[in-house]
N, CA, C and O atoms as a DFTB+ gen file, in Angstrom:
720 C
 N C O
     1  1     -27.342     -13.530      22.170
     2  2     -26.667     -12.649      21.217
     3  2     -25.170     -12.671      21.513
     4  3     -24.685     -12.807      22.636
     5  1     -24.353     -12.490      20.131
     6  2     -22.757     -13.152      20.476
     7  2     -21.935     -11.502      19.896
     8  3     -22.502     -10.672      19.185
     9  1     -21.030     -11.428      20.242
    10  2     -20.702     -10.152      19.647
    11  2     -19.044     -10.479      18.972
    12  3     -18.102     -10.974      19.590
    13  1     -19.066     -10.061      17.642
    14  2     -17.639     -10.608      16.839
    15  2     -17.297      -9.269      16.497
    16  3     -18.023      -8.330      16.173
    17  1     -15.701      -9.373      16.664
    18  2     -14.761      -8.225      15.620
    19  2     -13.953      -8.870      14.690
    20  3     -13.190      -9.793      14.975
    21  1     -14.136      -8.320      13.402
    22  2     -13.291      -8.819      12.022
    23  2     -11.579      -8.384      12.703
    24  3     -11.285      -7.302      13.212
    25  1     -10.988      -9.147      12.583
    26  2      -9.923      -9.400      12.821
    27  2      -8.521      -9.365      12.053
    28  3      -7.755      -9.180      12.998
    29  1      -7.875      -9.418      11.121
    30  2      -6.644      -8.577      10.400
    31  2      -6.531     -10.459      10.506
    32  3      -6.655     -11.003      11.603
    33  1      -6.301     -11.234       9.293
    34  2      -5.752     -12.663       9.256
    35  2      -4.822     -12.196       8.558
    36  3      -4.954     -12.133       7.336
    37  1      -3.072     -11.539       9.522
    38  2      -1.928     -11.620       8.769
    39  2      -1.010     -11.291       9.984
    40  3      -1.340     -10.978      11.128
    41  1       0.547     -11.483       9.298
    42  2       1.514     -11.551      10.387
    43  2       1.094     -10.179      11.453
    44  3       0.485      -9.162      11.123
    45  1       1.580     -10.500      12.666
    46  2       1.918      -9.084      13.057
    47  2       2.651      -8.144      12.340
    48  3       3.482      -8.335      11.452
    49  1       2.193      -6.968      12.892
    50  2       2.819      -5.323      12.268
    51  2       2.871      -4.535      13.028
    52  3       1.844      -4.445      13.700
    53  1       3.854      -3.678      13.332
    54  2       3.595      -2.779      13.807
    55  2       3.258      -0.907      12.960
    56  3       3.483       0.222      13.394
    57  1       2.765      -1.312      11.891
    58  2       2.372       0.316      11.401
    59  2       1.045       0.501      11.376
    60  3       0.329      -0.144      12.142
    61  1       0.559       1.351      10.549
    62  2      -0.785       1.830      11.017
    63  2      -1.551       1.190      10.269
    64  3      -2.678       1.686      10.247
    65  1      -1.411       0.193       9.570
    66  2      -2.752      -0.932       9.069
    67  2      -3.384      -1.886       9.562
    68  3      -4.555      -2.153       9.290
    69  1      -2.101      -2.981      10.956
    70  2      -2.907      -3.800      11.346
    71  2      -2.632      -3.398      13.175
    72  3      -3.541      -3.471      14.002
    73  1      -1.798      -3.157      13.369
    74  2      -1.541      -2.676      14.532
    75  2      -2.846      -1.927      15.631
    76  3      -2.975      -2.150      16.834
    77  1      -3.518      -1.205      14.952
    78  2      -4.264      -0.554      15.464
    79  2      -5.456      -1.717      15.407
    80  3      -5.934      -1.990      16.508
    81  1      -5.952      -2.379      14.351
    82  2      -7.130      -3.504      14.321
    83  2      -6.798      -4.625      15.657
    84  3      -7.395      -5.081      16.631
    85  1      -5.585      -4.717      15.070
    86  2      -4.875      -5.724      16.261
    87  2      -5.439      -5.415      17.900
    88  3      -5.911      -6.209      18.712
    89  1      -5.230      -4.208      17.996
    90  2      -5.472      -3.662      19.333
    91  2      -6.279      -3.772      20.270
    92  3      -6.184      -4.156      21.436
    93  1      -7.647      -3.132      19.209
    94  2      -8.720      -3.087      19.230
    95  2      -9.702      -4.453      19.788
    96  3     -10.505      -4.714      20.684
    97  1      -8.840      -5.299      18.252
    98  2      -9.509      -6.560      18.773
    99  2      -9.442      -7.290      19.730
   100  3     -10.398      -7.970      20.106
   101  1      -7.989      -7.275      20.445
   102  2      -7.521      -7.784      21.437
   103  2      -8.730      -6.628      22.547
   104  3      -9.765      -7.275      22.707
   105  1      -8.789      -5.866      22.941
   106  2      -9.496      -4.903      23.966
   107  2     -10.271      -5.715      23.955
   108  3     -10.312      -6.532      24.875
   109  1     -11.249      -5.762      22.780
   110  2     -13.044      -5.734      22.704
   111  2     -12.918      -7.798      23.307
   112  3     -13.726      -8.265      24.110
   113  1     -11.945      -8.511      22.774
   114  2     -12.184      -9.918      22.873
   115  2     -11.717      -9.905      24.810
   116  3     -12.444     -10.429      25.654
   117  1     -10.447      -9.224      25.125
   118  2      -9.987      -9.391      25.917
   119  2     -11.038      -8.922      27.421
   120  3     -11.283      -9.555      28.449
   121  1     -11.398      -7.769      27.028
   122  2     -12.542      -7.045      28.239
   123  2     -13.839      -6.731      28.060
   124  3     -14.563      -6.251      28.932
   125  1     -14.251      -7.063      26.621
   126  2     -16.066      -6.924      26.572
   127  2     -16.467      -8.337      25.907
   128  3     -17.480      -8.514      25.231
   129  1     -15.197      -9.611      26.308
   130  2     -16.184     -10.862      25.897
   131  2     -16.487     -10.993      24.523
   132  3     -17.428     -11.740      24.255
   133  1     -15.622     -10.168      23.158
   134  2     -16.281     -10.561      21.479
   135  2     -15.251     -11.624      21.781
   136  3     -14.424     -11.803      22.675
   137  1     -15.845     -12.628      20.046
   138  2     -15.133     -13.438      19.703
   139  2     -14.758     -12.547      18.370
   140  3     -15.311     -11.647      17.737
   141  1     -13.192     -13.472      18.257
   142  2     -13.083     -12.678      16.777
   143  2     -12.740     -13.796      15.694
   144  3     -12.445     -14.991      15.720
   145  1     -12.897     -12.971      14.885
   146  2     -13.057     -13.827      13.136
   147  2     -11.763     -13.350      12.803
   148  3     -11.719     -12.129      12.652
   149  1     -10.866     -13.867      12.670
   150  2      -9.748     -14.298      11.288
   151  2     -10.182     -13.573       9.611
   152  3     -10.773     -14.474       9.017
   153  1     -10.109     -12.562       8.878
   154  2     -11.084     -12.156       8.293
   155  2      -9.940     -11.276       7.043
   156  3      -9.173     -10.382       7.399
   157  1     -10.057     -11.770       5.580
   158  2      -8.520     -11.344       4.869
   159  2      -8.631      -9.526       4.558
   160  3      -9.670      -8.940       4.254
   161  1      -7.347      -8.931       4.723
   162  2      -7.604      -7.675       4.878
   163  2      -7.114      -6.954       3.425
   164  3      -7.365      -5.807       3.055
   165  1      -6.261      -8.093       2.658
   166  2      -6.033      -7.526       1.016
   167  2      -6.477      -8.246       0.278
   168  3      -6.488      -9.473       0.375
   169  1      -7.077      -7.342      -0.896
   170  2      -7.769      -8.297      -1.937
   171  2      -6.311      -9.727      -2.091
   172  3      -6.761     -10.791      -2.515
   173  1      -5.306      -9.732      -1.890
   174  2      -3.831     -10.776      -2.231
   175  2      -4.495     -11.559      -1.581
   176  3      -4.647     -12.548      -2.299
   177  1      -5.204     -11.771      -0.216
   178  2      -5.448     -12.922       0.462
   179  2      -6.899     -13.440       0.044
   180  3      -6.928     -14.643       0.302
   181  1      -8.212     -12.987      -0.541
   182  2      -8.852     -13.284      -1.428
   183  2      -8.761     -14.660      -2.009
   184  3      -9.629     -15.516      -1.838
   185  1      -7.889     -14.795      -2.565
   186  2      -7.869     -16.261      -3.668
   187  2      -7.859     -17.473      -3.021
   188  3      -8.451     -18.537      -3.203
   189  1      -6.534     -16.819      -1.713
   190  2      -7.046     -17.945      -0.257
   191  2      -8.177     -18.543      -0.133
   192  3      -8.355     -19.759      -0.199
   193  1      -8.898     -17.799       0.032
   194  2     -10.522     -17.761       0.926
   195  2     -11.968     -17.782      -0.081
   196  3     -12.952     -17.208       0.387
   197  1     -12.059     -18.256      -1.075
   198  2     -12.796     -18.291      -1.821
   199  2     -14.863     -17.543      -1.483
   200  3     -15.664     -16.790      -2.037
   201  1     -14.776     -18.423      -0.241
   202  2     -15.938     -18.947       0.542
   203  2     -15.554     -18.232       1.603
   204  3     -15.728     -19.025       2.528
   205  1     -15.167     -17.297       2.035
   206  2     -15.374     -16.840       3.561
   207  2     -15.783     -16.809       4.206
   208  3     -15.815     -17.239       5.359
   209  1     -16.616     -15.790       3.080
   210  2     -18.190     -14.695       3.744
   211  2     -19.100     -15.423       4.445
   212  3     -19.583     -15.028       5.506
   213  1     -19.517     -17.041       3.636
   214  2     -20.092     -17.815       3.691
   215  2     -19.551     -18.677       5.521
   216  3     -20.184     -18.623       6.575
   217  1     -18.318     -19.317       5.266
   218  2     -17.749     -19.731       6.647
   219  2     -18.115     -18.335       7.501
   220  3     -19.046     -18.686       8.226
   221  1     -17.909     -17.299       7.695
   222  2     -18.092     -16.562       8.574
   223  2     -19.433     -16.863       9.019
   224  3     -19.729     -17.243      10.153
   225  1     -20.198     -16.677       8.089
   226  2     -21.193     -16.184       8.621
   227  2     -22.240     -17.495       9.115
   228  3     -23.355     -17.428       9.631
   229  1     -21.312     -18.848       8.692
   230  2     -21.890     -20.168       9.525
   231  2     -21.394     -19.960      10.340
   232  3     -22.303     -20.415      11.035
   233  1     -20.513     -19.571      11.230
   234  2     -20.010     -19.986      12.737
   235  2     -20.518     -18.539      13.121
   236  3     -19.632     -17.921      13.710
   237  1     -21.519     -17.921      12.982
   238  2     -21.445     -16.668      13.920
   239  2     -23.302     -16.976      14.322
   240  3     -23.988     -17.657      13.560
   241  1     -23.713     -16.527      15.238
   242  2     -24.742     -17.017      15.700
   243  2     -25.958     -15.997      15.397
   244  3     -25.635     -14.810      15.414
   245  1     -26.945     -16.213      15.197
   246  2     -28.061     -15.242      14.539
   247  2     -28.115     -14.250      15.236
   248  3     -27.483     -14.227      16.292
   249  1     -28.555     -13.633      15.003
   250  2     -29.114     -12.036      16.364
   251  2     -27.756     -11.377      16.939
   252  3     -27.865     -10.674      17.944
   253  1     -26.572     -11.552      16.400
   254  2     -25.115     -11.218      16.708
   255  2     -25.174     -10.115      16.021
   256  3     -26.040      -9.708      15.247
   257  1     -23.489      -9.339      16.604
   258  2     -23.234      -7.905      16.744
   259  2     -22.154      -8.575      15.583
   260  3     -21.797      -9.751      15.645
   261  1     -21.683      -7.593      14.478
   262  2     -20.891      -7.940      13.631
   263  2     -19.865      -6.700      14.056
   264  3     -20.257      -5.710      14.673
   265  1     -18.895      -6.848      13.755
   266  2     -18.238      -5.233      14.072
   267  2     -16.832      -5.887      12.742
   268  3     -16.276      -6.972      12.571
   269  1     -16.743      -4.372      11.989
   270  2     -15.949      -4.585      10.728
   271  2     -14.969      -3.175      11.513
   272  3     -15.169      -2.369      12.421
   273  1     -14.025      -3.435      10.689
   274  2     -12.518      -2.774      10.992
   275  2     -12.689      -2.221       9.414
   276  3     -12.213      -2.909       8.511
   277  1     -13.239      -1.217       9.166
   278  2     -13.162      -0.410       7.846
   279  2     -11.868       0.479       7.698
   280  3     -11.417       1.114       8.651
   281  1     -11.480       0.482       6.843
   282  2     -11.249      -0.414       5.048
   283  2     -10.795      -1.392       5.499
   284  3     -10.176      -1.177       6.541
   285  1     -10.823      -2.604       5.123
   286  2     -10.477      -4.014       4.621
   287  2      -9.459      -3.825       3.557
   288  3      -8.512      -4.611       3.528
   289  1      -9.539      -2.920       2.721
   290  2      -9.176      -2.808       1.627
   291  2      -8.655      -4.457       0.844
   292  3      -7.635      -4.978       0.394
   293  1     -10.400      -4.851       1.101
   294  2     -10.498      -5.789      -0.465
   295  2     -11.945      -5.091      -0.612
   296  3     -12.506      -4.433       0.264
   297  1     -12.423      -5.370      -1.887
   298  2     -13.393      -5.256      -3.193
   299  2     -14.577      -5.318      -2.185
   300  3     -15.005      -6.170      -1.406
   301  1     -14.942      -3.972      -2.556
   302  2     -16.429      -3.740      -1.886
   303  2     -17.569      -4.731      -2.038
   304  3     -18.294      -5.112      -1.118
   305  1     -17.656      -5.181      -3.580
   306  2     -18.487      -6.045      -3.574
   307  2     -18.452      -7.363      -2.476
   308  3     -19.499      -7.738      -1.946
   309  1     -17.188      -8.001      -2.202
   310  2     -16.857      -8.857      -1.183
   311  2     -17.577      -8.624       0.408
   312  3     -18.138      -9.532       1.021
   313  1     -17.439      -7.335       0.868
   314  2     -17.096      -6.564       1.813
   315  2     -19.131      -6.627       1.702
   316  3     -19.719      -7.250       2.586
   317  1     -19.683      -6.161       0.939
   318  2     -21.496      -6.002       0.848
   319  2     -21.851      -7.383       0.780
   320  3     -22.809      -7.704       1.483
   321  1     -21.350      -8.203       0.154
   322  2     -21.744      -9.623       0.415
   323  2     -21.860      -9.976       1.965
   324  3     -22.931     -10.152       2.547
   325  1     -20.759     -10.044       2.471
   326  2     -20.698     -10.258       3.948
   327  2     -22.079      -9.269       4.710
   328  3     -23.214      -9.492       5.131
   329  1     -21.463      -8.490       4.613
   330  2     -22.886      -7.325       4.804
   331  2     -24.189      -7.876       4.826
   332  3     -24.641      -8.199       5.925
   333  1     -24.911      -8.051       3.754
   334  2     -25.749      -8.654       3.230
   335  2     -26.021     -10.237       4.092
   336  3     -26.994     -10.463       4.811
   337  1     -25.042     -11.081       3.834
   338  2     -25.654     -11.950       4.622
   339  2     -25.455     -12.326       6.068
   340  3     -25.525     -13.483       6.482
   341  1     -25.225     -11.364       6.736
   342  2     -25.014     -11.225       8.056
   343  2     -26.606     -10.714       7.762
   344  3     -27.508     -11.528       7.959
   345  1     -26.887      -9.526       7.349
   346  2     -27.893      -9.145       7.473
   347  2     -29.236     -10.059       7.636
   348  3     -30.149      -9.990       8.460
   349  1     -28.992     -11.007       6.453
   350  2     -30.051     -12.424       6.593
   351  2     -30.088     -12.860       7.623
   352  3     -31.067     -13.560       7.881
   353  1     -29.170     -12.673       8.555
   354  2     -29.014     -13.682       9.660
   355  2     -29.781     -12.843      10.788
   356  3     -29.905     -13.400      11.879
   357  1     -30.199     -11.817      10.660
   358  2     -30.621     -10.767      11.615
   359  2     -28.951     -10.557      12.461
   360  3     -28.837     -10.713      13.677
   361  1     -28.216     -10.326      11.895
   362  2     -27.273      -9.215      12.525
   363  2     -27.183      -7.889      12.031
   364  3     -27.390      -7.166      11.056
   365  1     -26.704      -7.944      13.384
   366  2     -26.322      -5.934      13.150
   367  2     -24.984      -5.761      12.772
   368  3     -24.265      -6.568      13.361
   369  1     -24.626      -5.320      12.324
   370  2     -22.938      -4.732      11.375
   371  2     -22.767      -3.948      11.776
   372  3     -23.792      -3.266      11.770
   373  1     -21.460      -3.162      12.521
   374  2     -20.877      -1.924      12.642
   375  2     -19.802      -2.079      12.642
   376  3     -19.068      -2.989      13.028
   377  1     -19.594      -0.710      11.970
   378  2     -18.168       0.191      11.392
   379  2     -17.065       0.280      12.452
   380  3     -17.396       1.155      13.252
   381  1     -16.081      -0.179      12.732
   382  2     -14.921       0.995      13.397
   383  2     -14.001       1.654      12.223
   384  3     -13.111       1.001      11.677
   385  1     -14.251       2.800      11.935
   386  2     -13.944       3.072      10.779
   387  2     -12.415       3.924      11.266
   388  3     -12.542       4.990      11.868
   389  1     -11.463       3.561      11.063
   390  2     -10.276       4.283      11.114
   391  2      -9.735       5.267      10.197
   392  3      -9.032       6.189      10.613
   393  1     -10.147       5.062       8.450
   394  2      -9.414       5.726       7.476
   395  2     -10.886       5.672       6.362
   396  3     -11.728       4.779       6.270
   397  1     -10.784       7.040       5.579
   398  2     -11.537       6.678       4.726
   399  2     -10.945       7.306       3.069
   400  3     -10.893       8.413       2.534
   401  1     -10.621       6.092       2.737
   402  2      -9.513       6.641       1.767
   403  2      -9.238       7.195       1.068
   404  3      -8.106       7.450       0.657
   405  1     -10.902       7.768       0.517
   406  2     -10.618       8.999      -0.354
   407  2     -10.985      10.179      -0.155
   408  3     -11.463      10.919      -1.016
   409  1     -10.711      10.567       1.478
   410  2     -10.358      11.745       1.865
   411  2      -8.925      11.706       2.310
   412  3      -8.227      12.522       2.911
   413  1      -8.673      10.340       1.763
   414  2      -7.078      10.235       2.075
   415  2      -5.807      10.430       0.695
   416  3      -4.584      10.327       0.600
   417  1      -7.004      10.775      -0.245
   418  2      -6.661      10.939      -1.367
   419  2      -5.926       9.656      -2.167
   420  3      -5.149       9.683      -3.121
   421  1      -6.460       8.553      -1.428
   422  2      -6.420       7.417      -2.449
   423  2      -7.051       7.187      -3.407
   424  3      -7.696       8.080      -3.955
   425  1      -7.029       5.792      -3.908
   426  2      -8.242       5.192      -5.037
   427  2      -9.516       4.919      -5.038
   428  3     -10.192       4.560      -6.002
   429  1      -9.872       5.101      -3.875
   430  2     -11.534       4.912      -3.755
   431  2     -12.008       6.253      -4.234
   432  3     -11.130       7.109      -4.119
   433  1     -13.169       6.698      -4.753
   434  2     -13.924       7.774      -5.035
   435  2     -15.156       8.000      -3.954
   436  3     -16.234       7.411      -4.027
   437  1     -14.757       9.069      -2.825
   438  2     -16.155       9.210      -1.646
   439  2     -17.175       8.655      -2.027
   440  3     -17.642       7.817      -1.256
   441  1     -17.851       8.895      -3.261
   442  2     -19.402       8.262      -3.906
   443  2     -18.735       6.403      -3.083
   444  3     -19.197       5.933      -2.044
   445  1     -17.837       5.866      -3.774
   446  2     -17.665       4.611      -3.393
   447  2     -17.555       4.336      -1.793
   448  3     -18.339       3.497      -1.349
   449  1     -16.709       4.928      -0.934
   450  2     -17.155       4.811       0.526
   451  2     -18.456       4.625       0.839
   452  3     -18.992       3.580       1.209
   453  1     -19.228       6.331       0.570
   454  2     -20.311       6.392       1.077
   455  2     -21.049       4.815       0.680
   456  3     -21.173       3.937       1.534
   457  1     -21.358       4.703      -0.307
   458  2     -21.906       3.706      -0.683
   459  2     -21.751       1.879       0.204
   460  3     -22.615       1.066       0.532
   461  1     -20.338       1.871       0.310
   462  2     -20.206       1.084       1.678
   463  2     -20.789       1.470       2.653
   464  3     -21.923       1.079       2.931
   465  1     -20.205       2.207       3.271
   466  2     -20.415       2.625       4.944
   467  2     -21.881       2.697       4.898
   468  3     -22.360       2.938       6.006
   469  1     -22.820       2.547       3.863
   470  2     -24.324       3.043       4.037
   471  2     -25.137       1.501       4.119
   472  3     -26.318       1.339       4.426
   473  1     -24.062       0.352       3.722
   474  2     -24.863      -0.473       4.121
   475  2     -25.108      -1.040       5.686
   476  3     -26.119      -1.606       6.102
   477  1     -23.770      -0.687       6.492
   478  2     -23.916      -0.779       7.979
   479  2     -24.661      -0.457       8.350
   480  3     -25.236       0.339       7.607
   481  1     -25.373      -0.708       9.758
   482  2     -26.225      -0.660      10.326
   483  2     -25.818       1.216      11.651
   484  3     -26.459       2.159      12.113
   485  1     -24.673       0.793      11.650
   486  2     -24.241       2.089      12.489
   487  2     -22.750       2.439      12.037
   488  3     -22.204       1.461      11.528
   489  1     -22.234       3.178      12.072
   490  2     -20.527       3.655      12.111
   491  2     -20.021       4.025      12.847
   492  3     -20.745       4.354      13.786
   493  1     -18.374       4.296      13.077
   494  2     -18.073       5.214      14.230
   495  2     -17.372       5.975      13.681
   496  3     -17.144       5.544      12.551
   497  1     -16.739       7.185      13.918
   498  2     -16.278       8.307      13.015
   499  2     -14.742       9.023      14.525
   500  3     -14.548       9.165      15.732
   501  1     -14.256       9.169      13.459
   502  2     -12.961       9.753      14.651
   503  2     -13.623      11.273      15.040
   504  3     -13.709      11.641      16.212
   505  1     -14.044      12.044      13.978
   506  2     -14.381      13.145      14.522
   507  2     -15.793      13.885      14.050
   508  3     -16.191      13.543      12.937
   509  1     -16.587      14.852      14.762
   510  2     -17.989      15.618      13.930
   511  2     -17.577      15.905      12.816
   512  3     -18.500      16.005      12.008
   513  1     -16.356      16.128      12.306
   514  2     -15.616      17.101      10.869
   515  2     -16.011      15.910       9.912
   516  3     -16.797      15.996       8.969
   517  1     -15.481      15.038      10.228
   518  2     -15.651      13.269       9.102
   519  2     -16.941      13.480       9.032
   520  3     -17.479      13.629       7.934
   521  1     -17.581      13.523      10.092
   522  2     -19.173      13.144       9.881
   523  2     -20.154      13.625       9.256
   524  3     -21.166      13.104       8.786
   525  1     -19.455      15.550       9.313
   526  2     -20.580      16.648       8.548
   527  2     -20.160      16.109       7.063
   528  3     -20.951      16.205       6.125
   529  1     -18.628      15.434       6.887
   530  2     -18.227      15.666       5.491
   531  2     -19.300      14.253       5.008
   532  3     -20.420      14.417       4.523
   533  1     -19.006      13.620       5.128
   534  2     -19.448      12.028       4.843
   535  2     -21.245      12.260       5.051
   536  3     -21.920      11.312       4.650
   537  1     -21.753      13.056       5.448
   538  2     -23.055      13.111       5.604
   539  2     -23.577      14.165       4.555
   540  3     -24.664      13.986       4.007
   541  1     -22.962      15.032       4.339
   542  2     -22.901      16.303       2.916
   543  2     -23.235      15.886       1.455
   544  3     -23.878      16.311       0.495
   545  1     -22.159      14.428       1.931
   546  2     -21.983      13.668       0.363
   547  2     -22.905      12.162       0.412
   548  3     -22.740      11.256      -0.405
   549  1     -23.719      12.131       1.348
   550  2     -24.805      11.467       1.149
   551  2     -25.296      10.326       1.995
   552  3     -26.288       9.608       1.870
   553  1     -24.142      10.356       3.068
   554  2     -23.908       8.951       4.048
   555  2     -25.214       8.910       5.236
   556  3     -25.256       9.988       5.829
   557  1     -25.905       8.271       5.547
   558  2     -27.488       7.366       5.801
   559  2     -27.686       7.379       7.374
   560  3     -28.524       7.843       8.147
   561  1     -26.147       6.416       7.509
   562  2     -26.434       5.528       8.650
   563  2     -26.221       6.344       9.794
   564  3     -25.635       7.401       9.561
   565  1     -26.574       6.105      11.063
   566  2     -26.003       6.324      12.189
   567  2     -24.802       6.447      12.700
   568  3     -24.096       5.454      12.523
   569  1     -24.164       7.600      13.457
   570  2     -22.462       7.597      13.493
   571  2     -22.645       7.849      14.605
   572  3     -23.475       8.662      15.012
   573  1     -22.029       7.307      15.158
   574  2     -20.907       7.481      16.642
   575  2     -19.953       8.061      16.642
   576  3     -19.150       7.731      15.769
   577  1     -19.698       8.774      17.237
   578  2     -18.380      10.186      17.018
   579  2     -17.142       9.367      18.375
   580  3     -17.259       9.408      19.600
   581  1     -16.274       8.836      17.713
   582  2     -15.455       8.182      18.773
   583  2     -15.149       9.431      19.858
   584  3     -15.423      10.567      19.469
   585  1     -14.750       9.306      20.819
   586  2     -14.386      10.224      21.967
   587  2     -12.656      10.350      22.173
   588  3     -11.933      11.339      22.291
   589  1     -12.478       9.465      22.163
   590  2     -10.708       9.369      22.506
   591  2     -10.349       8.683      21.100
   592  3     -11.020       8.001      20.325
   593  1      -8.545       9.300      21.075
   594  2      -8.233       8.634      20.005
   595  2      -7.716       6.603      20.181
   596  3      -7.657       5.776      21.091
   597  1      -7.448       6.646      18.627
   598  2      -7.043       5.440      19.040
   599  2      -5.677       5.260      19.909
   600  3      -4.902       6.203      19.751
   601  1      -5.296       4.405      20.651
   602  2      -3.821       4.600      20.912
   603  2      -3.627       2.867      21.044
   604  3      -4.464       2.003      21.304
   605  1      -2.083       2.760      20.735
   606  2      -1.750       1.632      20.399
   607  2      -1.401       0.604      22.014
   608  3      -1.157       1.202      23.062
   609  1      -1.435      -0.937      21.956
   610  2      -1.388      -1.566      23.278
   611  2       0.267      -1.762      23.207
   612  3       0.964      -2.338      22.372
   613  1       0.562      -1.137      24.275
   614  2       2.812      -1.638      24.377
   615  2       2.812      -2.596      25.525
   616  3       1.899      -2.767      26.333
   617  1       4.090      -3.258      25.471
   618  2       4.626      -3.714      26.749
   619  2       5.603      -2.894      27.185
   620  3       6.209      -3.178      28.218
   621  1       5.820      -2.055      26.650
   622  2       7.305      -1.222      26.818
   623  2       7.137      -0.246      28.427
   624  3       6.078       0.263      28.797
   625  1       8.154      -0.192      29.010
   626  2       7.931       0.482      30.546
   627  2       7.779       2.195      30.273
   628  3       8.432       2.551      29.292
   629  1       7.172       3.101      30.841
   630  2       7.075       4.139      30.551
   631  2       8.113       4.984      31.486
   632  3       8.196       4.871      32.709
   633  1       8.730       5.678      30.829
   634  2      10.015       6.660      31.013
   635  2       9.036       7.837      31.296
   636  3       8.285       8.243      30.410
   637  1       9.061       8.576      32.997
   638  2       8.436       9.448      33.207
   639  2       9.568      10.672      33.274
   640  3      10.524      10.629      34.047
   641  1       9.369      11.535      32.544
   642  2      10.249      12.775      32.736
   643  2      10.725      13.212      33.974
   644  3       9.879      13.389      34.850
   645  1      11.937      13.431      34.243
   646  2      12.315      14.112      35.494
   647  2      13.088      15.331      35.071
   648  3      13.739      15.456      34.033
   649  1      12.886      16.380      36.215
   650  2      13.415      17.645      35.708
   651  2      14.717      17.963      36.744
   652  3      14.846      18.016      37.967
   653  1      15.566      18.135      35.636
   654  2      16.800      18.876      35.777
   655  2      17.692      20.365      35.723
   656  3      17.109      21.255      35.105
   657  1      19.083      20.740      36.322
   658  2      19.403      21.600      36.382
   659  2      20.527      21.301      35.245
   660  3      21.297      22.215      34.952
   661  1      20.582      20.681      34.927
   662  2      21.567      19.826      33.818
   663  2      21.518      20.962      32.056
   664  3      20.631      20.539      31.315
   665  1      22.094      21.856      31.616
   666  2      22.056      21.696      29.933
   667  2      23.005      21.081      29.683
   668  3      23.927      20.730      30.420
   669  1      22.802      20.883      28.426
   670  2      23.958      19.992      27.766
   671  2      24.102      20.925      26.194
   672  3      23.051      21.317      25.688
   673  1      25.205      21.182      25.614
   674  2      25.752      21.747      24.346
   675  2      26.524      21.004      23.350
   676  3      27.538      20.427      23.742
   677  1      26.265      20.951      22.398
   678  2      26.443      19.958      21.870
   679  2      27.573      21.150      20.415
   680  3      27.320      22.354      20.374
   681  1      28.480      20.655      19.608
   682  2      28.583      21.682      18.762
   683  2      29.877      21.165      18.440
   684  3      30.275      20.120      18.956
   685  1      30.680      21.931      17.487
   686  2      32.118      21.824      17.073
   687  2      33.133      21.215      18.076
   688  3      34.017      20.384      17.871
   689  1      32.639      22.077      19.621
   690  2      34.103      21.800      20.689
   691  2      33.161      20.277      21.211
   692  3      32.013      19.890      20.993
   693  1      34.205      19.777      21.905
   694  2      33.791      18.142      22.797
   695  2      32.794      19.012      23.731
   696  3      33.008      20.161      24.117
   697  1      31.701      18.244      24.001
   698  2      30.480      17.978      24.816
   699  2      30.653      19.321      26.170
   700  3      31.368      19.132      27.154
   701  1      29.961      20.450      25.978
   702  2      30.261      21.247      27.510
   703  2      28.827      20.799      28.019
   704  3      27.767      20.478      27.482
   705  1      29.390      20.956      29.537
   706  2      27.892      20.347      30.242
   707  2      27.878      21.675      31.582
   708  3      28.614      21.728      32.568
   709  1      27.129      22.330      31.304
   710  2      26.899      22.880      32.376
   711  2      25.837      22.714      33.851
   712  3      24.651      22.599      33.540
   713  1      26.057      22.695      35.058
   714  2      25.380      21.922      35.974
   715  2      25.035      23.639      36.772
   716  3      25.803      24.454      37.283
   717  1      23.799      23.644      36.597
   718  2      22.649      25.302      37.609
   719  2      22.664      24.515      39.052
   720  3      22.127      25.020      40.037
């Protein structure tokens, strides 16, 4: 059994669409051994990839762990295809579900989430609150209630606070600095 994470196939970013997938995937490939799939994350890259679903799901090995980075935000139908024939393959599919967009008050309609997220085999949910809601309105599958949030991977050195007797005033007159 092989274990894959759908993967963000676009430049780096640093905001909250691929950055966080990015992360993730790097963790799960880097310290639990997945391979990852290259996998288009806007319906724009679509026309690219005609046949994806299909390439994906030849190079991934039967009895494999699928793991999707929900929303994709391309066309559900796309998104259940893959689904679907992973499923043929005897894989298991799961959610890392970060956003669900129409409690984000986007264009999806909840009926339409639920309806995704219900073909996975399991989900993961940031919090019990997502879960009572998404389960109210009709959602099936199994959820995993993530524990910690997400947080992003830096190279940047961490600046640990040190405490001072130092204020500083800032205002109309030049800079007074008073030293306690």
């Amino acid at each position: 059994m092989e274990k894959y994470i759908l993967t963000p196939k676009l430049r780096n970013s640093y905001d909250g669409s691929i950055k966080p997938r990015r992360d993730i995937s790097d963790i799960l490939t880097s310290k639990l051994l997945f391979q990852k799939i290259n996998y288009p994350m806007y319906n724009s890259q679509l026309t690219e990839f005609p046949d994806i679903n299909n390439k994906v799901i030849d190079a991934v090995e039967p009895n494999s762990v699928i793991y999707f980075q929900y929303p994709l935000y391309i066309t559900s139908d796309f998104q259940i295809d893959l689904i679907r024939k992973a499923h043929m393959k005897q894989c298991a599919v799961i959610a890392i579900v970060h956003d669900i967009n129409s409690l984000r008050g986007l264009d999806n309609t909840l009926e339409k989430d639920i309806e995704l997220l219900n073909q996975f085999d399991v989900i993961t949910l940031p919090s019990k609150l997502v879960r009572e809601v998404l389960t109210n309105a009709g959602l099936k599958v199994p959820v995993v209630i993530q524990k910690d949030p997400f947080d992003f991977l830096t190279n940047t050195p961490i600046n640990y606070p040190t405490f001072s007797h130092t204020v500083n005033y800032a205002g109309i007159f030049p800079l007074l600095r008073l030293d306690f």
